[in-house]
Short mmCIF file of the C-alpha atoms (twelve columns), coordinates in Angstrom:
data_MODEL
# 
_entry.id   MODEL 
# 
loop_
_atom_site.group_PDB 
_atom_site.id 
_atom_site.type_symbol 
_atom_site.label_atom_id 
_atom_site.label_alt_id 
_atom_site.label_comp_id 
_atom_site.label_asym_id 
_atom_site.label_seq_id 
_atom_site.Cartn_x 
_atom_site.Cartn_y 
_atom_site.Cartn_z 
_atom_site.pdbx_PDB_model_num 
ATOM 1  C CA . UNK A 1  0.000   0.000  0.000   1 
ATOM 2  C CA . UNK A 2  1.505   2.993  -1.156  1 
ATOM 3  C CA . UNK A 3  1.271   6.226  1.759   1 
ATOM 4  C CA . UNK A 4  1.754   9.345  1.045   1 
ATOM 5  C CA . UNK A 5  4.075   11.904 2.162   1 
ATOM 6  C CA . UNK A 6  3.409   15.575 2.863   1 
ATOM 7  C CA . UNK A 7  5.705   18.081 1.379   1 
ATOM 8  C CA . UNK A 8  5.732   21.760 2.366   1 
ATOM 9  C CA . UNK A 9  7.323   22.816 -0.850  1 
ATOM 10 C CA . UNK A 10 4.688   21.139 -2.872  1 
ATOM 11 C CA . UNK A 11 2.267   22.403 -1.008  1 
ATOM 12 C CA . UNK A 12 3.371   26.123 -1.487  1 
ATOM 13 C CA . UNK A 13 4.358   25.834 -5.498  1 
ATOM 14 C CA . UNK A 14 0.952   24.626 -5.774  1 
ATOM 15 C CA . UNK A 15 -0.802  27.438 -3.333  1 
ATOM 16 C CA . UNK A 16 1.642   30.190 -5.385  1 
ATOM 17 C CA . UNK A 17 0.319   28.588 -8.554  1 
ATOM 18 C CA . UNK A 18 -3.542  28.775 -7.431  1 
ATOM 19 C CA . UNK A 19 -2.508  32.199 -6.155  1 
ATOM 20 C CA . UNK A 20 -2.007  33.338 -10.009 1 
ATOM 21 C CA . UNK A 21 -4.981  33.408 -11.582 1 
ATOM 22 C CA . UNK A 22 -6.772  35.102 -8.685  1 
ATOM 23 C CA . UNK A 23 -4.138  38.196 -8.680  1 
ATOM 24 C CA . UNK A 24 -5.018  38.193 -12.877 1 
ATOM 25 C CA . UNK A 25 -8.742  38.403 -11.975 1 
ATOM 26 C CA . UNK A 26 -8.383  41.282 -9.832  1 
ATOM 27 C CA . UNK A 27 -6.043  42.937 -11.472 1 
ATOM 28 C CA . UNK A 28 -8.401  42.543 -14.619 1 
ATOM 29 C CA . UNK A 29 -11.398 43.873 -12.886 1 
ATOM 30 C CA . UNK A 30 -9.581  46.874 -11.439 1 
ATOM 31 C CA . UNK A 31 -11.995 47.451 -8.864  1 
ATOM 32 C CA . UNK A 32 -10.724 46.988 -5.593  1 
ATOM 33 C CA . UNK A 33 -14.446 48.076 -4.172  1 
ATOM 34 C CA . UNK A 34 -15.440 44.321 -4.827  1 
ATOM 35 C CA . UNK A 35 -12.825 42.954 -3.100  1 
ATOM 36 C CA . UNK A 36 -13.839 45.405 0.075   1 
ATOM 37 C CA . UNK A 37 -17.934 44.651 -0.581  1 
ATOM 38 C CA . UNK A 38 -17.510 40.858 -0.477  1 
ATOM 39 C CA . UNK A 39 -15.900 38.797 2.530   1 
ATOM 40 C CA . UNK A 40 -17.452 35.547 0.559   1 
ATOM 41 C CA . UNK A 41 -14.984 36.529 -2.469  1 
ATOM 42 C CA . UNK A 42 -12.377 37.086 -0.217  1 
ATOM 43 C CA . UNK A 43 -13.492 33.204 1.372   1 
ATOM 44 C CA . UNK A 44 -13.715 31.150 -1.599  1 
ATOM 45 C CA . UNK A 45 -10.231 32.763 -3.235  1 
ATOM 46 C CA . UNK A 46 -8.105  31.632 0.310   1 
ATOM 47 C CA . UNK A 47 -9.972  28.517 -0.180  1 
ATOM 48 C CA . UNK A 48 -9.168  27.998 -3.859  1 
ATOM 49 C CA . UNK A 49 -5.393  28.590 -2.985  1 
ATOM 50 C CA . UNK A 50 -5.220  26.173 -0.241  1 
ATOM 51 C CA . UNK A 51 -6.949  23.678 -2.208  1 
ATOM 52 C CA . UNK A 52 -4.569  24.081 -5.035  1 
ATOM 53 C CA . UNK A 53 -1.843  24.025 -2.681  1 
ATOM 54 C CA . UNK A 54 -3.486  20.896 -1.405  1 
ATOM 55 C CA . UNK A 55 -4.138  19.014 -4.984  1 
ATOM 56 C CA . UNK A 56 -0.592  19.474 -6.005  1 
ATOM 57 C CA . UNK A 57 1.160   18.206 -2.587  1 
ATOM 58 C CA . UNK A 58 -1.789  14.919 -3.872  1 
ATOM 59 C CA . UNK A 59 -0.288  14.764 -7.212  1 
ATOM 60 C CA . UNK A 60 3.339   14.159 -5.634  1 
ATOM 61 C CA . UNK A 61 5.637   15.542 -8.217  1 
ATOM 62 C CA . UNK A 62 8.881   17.071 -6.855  1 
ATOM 63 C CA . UNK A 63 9.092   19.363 -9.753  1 
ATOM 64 C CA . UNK A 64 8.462   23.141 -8.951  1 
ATOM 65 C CA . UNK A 65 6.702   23.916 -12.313 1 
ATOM 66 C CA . UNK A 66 4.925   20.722 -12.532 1 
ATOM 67 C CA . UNK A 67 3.266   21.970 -8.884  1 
ATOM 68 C CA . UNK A 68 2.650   25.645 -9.754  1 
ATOM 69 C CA . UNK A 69 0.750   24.572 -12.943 1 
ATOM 70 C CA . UNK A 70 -1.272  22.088 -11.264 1 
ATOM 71 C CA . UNK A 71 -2.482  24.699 -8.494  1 
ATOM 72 C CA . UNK A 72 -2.867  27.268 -11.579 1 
ATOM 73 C CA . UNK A 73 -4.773  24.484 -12.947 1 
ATOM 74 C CA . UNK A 74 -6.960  23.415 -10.068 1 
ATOM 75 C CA . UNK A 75 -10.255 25.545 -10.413 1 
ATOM 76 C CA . UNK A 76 -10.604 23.936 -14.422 1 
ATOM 77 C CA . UNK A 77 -9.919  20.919 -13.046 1 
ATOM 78 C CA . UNK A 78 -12.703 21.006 -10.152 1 
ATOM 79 C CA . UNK A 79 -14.834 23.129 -12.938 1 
ATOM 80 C CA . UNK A 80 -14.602 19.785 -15.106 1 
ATOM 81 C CA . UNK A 81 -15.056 16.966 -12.669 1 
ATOM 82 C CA . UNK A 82 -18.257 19.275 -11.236 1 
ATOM 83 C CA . UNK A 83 -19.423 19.256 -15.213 1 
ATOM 84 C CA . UNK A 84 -19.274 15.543 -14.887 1 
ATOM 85 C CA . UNK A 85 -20.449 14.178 -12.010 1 
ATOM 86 C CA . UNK A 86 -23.478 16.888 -12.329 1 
ATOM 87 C CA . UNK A 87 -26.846 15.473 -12.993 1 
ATOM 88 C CA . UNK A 88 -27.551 18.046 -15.779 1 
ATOM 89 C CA . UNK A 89 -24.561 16.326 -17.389 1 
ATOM 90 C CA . UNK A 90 -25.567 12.471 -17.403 1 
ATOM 91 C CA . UNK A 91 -28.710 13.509 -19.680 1 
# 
């Protein structure tokens, strides 16, 4: 039985990677009042990070870019396994 081992430094090449694409959206919007207005957006973007984080530490590849992709990667990833295990999608 294989067990796995945490690593810190996967961990934070994936959070740094998730990190990414939620410093593009912001920047994009340019409206720092949302980011003030919502607490929830605030939420679910530290949660989207640490997830990321946590999904690349899962994948257990040592290699720095291999990790930040797969936390840039995470929400497409979660987007697409949501599209398929969705009801609306077994019809």
């Amino acid at each position: 039985m294989h067990r796995h081992k945490w690593s810190s430094q996967r961990f934070l090449y994936g959070a740094l990677g998730a990190l990414a694409p939620e410093v593009v959206r912001i920047y994009k919007t340019s409206d720092l009042s949302l980011i003030h207005s919502s607490p929830y957006l605030i939420v679910v973007s530290v949660v989207f990070v640490l997830l990321g984080g946590v999904f690349a530490d899962a994948w257990e590849d040592n290699h720095a870019i291999k990790c930040l992709y797969i936390g840039a990667t995470f929400p497409i990833w979660l987007s697409a396994w949501a599209h398929v295990l969705s009801p609306a999608a077994s019809k």
